[in-house]
KOLBA-479644 format. One record per residue (C-alpha): residue number from 1; residue in one letter; y, z negated, x. Coordinates in Angstrom, 1 decimal, m for minus. Layout:
atom i:NUM&aa:A&y:Y&z:Z&x:X $
...
END
This chain:
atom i:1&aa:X&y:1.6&z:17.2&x:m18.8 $
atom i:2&aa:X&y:m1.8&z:15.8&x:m18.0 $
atom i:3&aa:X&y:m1.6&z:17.4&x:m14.6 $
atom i:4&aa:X&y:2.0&z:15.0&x:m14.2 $
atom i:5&aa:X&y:m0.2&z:12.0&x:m15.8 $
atom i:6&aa:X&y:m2.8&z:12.7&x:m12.9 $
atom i:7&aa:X&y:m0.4&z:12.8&x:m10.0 $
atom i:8&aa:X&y:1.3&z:9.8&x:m11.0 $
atom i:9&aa:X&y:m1.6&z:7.7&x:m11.5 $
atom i:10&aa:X&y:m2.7&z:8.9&x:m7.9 $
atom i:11&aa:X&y:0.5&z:8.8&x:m6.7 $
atom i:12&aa:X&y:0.9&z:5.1&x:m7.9 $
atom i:13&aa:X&y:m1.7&z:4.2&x:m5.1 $
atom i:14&aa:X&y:m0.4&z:6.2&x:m2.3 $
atom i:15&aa:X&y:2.9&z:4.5&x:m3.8 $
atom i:16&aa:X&y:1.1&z:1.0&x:m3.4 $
atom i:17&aa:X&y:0.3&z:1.7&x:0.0 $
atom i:18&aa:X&y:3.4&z:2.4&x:1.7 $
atom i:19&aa:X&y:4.8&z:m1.0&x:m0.3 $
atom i:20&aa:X&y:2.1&z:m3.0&x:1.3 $
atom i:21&aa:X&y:3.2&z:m1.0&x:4.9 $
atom i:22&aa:X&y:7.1&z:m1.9&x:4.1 $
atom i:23&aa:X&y:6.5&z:m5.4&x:3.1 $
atom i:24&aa:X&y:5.6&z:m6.4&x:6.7 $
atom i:25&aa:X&y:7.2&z:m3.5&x:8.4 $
atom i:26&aa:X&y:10.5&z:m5.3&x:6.5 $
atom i:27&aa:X&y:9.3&z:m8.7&x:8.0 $
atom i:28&aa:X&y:8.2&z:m8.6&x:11.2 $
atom i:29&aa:X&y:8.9&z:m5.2&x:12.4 $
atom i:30&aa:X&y:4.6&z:m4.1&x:12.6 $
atom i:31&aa:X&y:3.1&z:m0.9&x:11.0 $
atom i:32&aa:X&y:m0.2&z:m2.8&x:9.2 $
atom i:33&aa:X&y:m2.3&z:0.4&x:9.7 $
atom i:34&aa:X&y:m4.9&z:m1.7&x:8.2 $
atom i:35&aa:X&y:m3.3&z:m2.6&x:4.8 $
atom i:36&aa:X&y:m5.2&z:0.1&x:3.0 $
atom i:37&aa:X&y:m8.3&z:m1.5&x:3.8 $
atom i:38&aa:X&y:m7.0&z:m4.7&x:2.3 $
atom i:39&aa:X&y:m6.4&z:m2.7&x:m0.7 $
atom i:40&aa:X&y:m10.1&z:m1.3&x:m0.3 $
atom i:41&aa:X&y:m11.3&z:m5.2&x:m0.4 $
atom i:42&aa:X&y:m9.7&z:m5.6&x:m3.1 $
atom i:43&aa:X&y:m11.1&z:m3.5&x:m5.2 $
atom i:44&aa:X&y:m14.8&z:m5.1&x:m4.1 $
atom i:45&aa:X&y:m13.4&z:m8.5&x:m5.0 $
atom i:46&aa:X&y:m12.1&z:m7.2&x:m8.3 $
atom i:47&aa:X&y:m15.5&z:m5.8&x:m8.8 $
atom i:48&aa:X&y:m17.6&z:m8.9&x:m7.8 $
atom i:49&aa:X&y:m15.3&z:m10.7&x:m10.3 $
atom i:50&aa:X&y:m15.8&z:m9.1&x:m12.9 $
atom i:51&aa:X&y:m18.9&z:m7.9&x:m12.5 $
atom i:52&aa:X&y:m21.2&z:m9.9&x:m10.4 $
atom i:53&aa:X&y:m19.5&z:m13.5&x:m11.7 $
atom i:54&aa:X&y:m18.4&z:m12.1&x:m15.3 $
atom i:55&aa:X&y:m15.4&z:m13.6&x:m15.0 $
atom i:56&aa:X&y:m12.1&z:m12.5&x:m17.8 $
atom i:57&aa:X&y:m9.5&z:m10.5&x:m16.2 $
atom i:58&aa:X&y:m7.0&z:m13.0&x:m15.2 $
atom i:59&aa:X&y:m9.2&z:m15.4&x:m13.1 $
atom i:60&aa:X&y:m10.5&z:m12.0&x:m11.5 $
atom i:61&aa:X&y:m7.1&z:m10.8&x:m10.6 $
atom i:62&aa:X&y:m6.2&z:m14.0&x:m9.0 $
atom i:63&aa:X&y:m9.7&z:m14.0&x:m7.4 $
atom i:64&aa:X&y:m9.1&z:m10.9&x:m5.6 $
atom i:65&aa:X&y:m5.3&z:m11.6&x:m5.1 $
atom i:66&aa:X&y:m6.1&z:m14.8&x:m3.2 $
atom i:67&aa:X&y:m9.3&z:m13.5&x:m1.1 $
atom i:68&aa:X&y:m7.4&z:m10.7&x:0.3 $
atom i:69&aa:X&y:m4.2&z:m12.7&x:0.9 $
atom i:70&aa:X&y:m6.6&z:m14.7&x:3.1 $
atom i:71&aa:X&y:m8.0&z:m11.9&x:4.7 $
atom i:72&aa:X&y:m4.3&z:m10.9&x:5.7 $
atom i:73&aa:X&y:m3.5&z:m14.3&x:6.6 $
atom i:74&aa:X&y:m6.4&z:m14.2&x:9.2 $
atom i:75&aa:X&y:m5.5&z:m10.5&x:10.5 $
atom i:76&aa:X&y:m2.1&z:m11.8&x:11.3 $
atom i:77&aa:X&y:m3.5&z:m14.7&x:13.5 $
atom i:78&aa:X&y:m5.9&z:m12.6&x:15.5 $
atom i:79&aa:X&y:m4.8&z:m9.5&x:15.1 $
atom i:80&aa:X&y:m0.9&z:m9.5&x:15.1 $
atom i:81&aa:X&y:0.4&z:m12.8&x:16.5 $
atom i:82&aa:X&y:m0.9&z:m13.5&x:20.0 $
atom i:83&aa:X&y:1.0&z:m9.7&x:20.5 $
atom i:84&aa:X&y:4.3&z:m11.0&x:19.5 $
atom i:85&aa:X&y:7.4&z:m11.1&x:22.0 $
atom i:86&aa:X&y:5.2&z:m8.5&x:23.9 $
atom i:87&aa:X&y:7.3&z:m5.6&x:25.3 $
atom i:88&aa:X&y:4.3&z:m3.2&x:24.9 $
atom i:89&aa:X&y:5.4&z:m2.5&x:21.0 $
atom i:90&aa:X&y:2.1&z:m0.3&x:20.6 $
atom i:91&aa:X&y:m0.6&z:m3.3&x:21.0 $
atom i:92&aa:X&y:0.0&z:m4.6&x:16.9 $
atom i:93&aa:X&y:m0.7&z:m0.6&x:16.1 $
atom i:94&aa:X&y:m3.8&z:m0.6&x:18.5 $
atom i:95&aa:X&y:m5.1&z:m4.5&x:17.0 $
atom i:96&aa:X&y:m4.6&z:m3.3&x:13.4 $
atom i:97&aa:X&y:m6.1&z:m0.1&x:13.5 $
atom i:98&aa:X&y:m9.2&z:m2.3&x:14.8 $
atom i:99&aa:X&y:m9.1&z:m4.7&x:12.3 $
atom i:100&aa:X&y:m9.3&z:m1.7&x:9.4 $
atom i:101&aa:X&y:m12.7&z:m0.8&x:11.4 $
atom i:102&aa:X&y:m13.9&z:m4.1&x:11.2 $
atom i:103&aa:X&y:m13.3&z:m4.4&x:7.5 $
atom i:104&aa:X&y:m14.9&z:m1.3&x:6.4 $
atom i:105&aa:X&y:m18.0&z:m2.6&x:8.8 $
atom i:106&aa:X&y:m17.9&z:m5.5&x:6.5 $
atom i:107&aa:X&y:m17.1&z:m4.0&x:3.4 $
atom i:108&aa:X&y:m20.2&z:m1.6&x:3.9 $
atom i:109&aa:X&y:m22.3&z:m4.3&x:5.3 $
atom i:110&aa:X&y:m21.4&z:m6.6&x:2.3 $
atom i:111&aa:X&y:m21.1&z:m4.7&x:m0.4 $
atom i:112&aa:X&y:m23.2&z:m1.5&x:0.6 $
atom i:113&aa:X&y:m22.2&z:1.9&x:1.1 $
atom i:114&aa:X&y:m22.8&z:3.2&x:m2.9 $
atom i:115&aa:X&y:m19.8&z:3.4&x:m4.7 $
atom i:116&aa:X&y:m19.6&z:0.9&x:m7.5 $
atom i:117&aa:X&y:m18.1&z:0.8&x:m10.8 $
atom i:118&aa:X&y:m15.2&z:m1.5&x:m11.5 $
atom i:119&aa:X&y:m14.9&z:m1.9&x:m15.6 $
atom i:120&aa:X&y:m11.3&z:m0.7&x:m16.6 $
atom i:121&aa:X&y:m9.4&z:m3.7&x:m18.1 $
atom i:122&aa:X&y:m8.5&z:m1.8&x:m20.8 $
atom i:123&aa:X&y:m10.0&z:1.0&x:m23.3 $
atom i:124&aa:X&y:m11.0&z:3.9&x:m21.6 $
atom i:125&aa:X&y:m10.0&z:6.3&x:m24.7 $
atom i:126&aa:X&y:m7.8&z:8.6&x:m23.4 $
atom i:127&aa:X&y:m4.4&z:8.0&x:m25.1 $
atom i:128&aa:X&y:m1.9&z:11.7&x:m25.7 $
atom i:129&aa:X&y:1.8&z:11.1&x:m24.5 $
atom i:130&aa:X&y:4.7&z:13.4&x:m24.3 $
atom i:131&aa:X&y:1.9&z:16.3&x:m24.6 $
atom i:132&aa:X&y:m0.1&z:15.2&x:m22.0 $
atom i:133&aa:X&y:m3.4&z:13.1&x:m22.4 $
atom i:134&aa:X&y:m3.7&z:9.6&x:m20.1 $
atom i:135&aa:X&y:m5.7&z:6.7&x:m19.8 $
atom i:136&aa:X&y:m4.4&z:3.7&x:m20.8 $
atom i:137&aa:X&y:m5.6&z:1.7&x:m17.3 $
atom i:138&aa:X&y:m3.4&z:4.5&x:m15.4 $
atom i:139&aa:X&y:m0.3&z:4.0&x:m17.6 $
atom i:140&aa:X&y:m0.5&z:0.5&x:m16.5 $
atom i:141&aa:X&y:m1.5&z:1.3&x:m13.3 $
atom i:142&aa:X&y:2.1&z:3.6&x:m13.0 $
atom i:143&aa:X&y:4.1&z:0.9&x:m14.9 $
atom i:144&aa:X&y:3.2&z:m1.8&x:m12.9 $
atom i:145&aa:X&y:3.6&z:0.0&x:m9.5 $
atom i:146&aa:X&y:6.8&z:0.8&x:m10.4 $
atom i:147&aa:X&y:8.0&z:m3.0&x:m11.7 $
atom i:148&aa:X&y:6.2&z:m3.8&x:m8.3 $
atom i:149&aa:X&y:8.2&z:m0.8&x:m6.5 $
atom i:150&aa:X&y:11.5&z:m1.7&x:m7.7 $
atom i:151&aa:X&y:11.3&z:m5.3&x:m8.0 $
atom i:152&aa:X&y:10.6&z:m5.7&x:m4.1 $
atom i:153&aa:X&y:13.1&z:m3.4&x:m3.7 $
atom i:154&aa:X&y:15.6&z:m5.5&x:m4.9 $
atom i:155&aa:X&y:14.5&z:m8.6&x:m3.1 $
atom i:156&aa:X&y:14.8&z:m7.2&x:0.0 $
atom i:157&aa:X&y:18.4&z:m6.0&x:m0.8 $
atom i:158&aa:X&y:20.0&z:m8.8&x:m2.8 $
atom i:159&aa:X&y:18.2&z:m12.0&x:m2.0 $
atom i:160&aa:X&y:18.6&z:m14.3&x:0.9 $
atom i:161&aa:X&y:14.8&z:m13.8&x:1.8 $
atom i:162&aa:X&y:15.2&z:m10.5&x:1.9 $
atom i:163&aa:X&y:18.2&z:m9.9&x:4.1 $
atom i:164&aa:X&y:16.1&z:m12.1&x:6.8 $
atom i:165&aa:X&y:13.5&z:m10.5&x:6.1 $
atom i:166&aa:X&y:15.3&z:m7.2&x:7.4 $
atom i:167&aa:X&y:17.2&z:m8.8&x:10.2 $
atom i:168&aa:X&y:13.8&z:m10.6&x:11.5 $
atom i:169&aa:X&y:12.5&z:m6.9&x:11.7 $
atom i:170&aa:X&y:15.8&z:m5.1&x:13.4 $
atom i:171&aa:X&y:15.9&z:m8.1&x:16.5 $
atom i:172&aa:X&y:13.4&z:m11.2&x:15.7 $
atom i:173&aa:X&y:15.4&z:m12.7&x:18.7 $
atom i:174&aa:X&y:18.7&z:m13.0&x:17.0 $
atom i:175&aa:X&y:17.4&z:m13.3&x:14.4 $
atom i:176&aa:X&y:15.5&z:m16.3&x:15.5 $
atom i:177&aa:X&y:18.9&z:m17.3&x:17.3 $
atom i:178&aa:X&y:20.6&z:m17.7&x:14.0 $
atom i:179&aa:X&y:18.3&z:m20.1&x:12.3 $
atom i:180&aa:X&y:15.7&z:m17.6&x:11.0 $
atom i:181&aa:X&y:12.0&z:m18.7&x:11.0 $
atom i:182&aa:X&y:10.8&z:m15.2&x:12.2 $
atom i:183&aa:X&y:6.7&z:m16.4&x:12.3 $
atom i:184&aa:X&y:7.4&z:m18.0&x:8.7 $
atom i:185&aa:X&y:8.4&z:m14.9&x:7.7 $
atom i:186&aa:X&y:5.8&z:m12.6&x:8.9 $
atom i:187&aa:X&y:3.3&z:m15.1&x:7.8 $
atom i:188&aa:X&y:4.6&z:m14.5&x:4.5 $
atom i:189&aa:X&y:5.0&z:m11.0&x:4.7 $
atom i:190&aa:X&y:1.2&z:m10.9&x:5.3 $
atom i:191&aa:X&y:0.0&z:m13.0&x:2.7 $
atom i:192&aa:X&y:2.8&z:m11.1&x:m0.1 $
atom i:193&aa:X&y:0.8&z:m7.5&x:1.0 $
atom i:194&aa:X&y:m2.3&z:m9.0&x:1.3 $
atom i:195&aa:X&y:m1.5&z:m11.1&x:m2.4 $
atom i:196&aa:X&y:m0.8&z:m7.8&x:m4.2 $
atom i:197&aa:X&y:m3.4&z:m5.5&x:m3.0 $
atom i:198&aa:X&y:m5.7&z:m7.6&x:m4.3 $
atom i:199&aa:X&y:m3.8&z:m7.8&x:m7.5 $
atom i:200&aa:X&y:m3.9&z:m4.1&x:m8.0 $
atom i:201&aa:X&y:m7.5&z:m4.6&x:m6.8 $
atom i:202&aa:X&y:m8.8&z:m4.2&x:m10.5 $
atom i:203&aa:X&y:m7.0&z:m1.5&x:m11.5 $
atom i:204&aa:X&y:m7.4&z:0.6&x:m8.1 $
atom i:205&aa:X&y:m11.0&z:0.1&x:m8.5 $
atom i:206&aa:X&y:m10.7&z:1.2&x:m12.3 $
atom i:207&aa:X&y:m9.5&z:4.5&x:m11.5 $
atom i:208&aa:X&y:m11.3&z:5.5&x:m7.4 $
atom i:209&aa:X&y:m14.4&z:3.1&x:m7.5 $
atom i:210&aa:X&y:m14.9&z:0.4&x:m4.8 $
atom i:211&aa:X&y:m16.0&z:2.5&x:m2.1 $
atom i:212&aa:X&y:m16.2&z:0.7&x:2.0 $
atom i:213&aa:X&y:m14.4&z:4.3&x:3.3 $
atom i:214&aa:X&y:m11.8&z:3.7&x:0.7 $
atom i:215&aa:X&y:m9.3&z:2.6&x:2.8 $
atom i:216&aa:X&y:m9.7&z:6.1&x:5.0 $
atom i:217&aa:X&y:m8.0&z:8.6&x:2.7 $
atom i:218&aa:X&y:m5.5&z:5.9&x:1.3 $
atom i:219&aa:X&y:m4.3&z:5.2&x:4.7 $
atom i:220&aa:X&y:m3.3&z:8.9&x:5.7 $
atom i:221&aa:X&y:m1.5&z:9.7&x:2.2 $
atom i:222&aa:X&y:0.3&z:6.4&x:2.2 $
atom i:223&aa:X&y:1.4&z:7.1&x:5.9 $
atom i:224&aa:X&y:2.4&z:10.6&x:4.1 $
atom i:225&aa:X&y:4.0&z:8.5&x:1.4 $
atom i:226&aa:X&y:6.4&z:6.3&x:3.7 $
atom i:227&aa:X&y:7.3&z:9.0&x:6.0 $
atom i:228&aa:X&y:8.7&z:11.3&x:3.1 $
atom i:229&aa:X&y:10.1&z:8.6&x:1.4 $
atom i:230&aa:X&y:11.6&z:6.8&x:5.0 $
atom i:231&aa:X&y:9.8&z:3.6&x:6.5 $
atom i:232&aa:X&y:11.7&z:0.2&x:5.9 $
atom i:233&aa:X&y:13.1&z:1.7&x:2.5 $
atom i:234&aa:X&y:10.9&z:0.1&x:m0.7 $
atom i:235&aa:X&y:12.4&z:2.6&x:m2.8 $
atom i:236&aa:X&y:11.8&z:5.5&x:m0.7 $
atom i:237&aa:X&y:7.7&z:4.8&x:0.0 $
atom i:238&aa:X&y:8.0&z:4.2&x:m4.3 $
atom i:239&aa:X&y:9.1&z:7.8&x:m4.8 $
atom i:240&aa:X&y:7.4&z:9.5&x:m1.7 $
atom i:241&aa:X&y:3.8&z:7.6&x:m3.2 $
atom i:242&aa:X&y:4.0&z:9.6&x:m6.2 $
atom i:243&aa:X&y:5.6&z:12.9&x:m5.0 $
atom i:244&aa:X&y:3.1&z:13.2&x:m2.6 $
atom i:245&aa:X&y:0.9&z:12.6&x:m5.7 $
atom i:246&aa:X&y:2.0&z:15.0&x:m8.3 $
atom i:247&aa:X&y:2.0&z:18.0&x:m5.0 $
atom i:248&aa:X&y:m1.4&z:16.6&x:m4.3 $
atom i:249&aa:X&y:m2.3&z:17.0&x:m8.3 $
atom i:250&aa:X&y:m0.5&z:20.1&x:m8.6 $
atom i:251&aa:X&y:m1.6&z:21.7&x:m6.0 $
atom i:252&aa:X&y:m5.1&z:21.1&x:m6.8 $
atom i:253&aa:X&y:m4.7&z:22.7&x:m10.5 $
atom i:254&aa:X&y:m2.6&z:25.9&x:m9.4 $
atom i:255&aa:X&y:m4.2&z:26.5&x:m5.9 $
atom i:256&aa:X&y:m7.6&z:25.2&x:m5.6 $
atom i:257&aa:X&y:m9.4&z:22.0&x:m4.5 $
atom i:258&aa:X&y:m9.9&z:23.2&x:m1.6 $
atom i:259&aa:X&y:m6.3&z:23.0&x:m0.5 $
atom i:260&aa:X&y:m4.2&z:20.1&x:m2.1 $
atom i:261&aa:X&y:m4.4&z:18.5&x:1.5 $
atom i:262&aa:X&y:m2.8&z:21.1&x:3.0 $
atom i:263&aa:X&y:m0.1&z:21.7&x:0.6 $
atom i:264&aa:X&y:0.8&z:17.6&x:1.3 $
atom i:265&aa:X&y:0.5&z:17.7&x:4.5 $
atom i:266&aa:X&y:2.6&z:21.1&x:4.7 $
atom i:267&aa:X&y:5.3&z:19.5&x:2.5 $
atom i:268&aa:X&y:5.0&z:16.5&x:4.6 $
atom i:269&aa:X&y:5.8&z:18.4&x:7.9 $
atom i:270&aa:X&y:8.6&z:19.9&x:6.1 $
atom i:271&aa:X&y:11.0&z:17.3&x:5.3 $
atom i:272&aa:X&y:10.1&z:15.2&x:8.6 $
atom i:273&aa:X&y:11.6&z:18.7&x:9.6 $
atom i:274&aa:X&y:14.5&z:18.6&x:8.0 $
atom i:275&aa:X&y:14.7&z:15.0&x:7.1 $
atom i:276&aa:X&y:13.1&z:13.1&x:10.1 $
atom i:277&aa:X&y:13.6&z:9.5&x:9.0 $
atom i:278&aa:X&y:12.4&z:10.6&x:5.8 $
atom i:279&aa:X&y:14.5&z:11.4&x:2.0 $
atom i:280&aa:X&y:15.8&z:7.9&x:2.2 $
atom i:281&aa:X&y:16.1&z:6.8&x:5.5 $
atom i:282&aa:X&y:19.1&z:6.0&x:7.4 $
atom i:283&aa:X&y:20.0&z:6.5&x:10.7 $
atom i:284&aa:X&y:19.8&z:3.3&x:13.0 $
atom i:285&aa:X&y:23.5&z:2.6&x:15.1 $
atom i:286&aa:X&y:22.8&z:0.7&x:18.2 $
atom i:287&aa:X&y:25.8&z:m0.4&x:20.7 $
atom i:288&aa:X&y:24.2&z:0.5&x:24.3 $
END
């Protein structure tokens, strides 16, 4: 059971990832291949927080929450919108992958290229539930990606905002047509992803360290994440984040260390096989 506890606390991230990729995938129809780098800066906030300006945990967590909701705010302007309404759909994939190298430049730059210790936010005595031990910062870590998980979920589904929100992304045009403040909207979508990667800044960084290459290996399993789980579905990047953890976990305690990777990426290949929109994606209709 503490190999379950382990994938799920991982899994939790890669989980938090592919949220961060929905919210504005949902929003304004553009992968953020950068989002995991926000994530990454958020850790570095939650550690110079805490840390460097000894601050309690609340004013840290809003700290990081509001620096890298910036940050996102200022990626959208430069990075996303002078692409929009562009029929080259692959420029917002090209800008964003160049604004997560120019974070990490920064990050390193800033903050160095030595991991750094973020202080968990709670006791870091092991705690031994349903016959498994777990920390108690990864407990909250899985409990609160999962109120995150859902909750989003359910905004997007059964909330004025959220149908927009998924009509802005199918066509921004009618969607603009019919009253819908599409830039308002991606705007927001930013600064929501941006807002709660720095919020989960704290306990991210509890549990991986704030590293400046962070963002590298949280980027390709949340990718992994979304496309099990189906991109545009909340709930499926939820449950493909921590499947993709507990094969990862498992896979290193049964197989080796050398070769959870492979095992992901192996599972990964197999249900775009078999599922290619992913377990809950659904097929788009389109009247041509």
């Amino acid at each position: 059971m503490t190999t379950v506890w382990a994938g799920l606390a991982t899994g939790a991230i890669y989980s938090l990832i592919a949220i961060g990729y929905n919210i504005v995938l949902l929003a304004s129809g553009t992968f953020n291949f950068a989002h995991a780098q926000l994530l990454m800066v958020g850790t570095f906030l939650a550690y110079t927080g805490a840390v460097t300006f000894g601050l309690p945990v609340l004013p840290t967590v809003l700290l990081a929450a509001a620096g890298v909701a910036v940050i996102a705010l200022v990626e959208e302007r430069v990075a996303i919108r002078p692409l929009l309404g562009r029929t080259d759909s692959h420029g917002t994939l090209i800008t964003t992958v160049g604004a997560a190298t120019i974070l990490d430049g920064l990050a390193a730059a800033i903050w160095g290229r030595q991991p750094l210790t973020v202080p968990p936010v709670l006791p870091d005595e092991p705690l031994t539930l349903l016959g498994g031990t777990v920390r108690p910062v990864d407990l909250a870590l899985i409990g609160f990606t999962l109120v995150v998980g859902v909750g989003l979920h359910l905004w997007s589904r059964h909330t004025l905002t959220g149908l927009a929100s998924l009509a802005s992304a199918e066509d921004r045009d009618a969607a603009s047509a019919r009253g819908i403040n599409v830039r308002l909207l991606g705007v927001g979508a930013f600064a929501v992803a941006g807002a709660v990667a720095g919020v989960f800044g704290l306990l991210v960084g509890a549990r991986t360290y704030a590293v400046f290459d962070l963002g590298h290996s949280l980027a390709l399993f949340g990718f992994v994440a979304i496309a099990i789980g189906g991109s545009g579905s909340q709930l499926g990047g939820l449950i493909g984040g921590f499947a993709t953890g507990l094969v990862y976990a498992f896979a290193a305690r049964y197989i080796g260390a050398a070769y959870p990777q492979i095992v992901v990426f192996g599972v990964f290949l197999l249900i775009l096989f078999l599922r290619p929109r992913g377990l809950f994606g659904a097929a788009l209709e389109r009247r041509v």
